[in-house]
C-alpha positions in Angstrom: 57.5 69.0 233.4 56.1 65.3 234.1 58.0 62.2 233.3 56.4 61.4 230.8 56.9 64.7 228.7 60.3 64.7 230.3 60.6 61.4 229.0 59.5 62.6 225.7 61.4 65.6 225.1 63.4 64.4 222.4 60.2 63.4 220.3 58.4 66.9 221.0 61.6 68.4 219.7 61.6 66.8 216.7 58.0 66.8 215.7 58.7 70.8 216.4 62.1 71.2 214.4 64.5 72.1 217.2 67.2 71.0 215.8 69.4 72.6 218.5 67.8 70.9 220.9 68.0 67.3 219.5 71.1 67.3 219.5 71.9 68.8 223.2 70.0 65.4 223.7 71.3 63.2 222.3 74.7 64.7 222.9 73.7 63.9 226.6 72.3 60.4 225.8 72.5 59.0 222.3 70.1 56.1 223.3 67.3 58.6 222.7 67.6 58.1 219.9 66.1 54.9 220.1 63.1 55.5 222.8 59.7 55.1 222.1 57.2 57.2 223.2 53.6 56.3 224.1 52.6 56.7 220.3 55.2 53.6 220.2 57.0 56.4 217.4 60.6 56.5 217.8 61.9 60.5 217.6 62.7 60.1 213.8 58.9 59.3 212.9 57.7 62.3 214.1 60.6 64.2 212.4 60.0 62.4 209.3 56.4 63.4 209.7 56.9 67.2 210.1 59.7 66.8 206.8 62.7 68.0 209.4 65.9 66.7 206.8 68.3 67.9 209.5 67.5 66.4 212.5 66.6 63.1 210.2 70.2 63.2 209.3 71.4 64.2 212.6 69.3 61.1 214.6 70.3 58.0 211.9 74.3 59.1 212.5 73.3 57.6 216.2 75.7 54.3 216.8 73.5 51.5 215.7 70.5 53.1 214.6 68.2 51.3 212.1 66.7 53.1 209.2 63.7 50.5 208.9 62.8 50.7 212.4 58.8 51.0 212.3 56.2 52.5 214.5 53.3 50.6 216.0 51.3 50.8 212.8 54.3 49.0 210.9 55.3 52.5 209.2 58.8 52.8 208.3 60.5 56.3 208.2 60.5 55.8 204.2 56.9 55.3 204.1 55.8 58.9 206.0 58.7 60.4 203.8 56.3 59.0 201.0 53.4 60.9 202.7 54.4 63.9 203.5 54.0 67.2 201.2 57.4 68.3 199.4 59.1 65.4 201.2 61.5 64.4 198.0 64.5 65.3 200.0 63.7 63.1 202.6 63.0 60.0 200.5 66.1 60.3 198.5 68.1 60.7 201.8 66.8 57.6 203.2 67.0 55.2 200.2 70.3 56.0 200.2 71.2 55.7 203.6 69.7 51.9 202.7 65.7 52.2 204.1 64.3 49.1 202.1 61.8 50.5 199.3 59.8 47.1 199.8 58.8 47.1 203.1 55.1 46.2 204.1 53.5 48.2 207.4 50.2 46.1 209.2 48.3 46.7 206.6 50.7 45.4 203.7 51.4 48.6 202.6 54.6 49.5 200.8 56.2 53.0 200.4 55.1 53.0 196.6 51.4 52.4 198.0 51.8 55.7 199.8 53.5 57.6 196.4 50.1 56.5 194.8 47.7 57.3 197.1 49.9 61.2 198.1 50.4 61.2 193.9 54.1 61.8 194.7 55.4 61.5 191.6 58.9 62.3 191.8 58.9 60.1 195.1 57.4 57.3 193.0 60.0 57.5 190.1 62.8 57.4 192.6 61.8 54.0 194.6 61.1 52.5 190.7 64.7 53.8 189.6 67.6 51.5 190.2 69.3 50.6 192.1 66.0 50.5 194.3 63.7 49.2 191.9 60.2 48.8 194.7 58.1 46.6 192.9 54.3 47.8 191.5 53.2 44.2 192.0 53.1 44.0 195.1 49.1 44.0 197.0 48.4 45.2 200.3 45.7 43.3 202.6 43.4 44.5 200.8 44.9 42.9 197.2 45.4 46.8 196.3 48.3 47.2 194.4 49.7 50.9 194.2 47.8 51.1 190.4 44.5 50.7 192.5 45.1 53.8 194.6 46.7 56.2 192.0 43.4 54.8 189.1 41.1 55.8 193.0 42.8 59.3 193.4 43.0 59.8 189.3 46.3 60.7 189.1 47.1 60.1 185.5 50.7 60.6 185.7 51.2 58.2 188.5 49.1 55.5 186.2 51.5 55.4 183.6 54.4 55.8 185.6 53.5 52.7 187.4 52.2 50.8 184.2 55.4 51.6 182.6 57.1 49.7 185.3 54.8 46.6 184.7 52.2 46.8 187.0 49.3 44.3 186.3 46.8 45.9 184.5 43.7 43.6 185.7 44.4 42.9 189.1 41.1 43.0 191.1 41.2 43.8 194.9 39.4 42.1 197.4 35.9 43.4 196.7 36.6 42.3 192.8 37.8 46.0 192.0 40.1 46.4 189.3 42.2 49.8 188.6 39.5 50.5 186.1 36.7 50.0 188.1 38.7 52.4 190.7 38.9 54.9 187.9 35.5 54.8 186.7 34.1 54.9 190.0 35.9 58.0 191.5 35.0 60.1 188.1 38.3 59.6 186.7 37.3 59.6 182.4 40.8 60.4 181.5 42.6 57.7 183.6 40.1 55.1 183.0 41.3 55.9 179.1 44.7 55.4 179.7 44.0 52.3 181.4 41.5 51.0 178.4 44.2 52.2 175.7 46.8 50.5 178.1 45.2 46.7 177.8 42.6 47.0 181.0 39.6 44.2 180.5 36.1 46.2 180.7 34.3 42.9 180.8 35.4 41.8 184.6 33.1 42.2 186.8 33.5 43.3 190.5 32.5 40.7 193.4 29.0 42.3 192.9 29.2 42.1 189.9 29.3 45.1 188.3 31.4 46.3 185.2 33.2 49.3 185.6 31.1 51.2 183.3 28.0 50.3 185.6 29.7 52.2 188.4 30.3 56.0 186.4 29.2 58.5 189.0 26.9 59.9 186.3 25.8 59.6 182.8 27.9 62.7 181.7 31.0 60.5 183.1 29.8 57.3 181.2 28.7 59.1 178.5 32.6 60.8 178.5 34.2 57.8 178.9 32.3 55.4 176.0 32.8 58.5 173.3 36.5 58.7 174.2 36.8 55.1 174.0 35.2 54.7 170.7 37.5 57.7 169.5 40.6 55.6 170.4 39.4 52.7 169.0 39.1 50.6 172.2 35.9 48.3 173.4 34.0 49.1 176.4 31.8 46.0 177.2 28.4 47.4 179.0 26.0 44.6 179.6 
């Protein structure tokens, strides 16, 4: 083994959930806990990454060990909890042991950006739940809020979950996007519905100035989405 895997064993053992061994480690040096490797990740990203709950639990009972500790992309352990597939457990674990549901990484993400984008619902509904309450109105560098990613990936649920907890409706991104044109775009007739039905503006116009309607993949999608609308009684501006 070189020194640089040797100097990495902890991380390799946690990316690989050897739980046993993680804690033979840090049993011999509890400031593992806190190395970074050359991925500048400490050992509980890449157990965060892979979902390992024990070893999570086992490496934040380390003497002065900082649940909001980010990589070098700014990502916080709560925000790949939020990423990861069945990783529920492992959100709720965190927020409790304090990780701060607000946090921005480099790109002015928060965890609930991450909920929208994965559609992790039950993620989502915890960070929005007291006593965490992550706010929905908050943009990234991009001036996406978290209604602009889950309107882009067309998770309907996530939509109302979020506009439930008071997310602005007609926020436009940085290329004049608003959820609806997101939703309309991506093929998404039933959330850009919702959003209509919810208060969304049809007549803004993006920094190209298009309408959403203009940017329906297809006419069977703007077709779709002008026959729902006039069903539920809501305007959809076209010229």
């Amino acid at each position: 083994m070189d020194e640089t895997e040797n100097k990495e064993a902890i991380h390799a053992a946690c990316r690989e959930g050897r739980l046993a061994a993680v804690e033979s480690l840090l049993s011999a040096n509890p400031k593992l806990a806190h190395r970074r490797d050359s991925d500048d990740r400490l050992p509980i990203h890449w157990a965060c990454s892979y979902n390992h709950l024990p070893i999570v639990q086992v490496l934040t009972q380390v003497k002065d060990f900082d649940i909001d500790a980010v990589d070098g992309s700014g990502w916080s352990c709560l925000m790949i909890a939020c990423s990861v597939k069945d990783g529920d457990d492992l959100v709720e674990y965190l927020l409790k042991r304090g990780a701060d549901a607000g946090l921005k990484n480099n790109n002015g993400q928060t965890p609930l950006h991450f909920c929208a984008s994965k559609t992790r619902l039950s993620a989502a509904r915890l960070l929005l739940s007291p006593p965490y309450k992550a706010s929905p109105r908050i943009p990234d560098t991009h001036s996406q809020l978290p209604l602009h990613r889950a309107a882009a990936v067309g998770s309907l649920p996530m939509v109302k979950l979020l506009l439930d907890h008071n997310s602005p409706i007609n926020s436009s991104d940085r290329s004049g996007l608003t959820p609806l044109h997101h939703a309309i775009a991506e093929g998404h007739g039933d959330v850009a519905i919702e959003l209509l039905r919810r208060g969304a503006d049809s007549s803004r116009r993006d920094s190209d100035g298009a309408l959403a309607i203009a940017l329906a993949p297809d006419r069977k999608v703007r077709t779709w989405i002008l026959a729902e609308a006039e069903k539920e009684g809501v305007e959809v501006v076209t010229e």
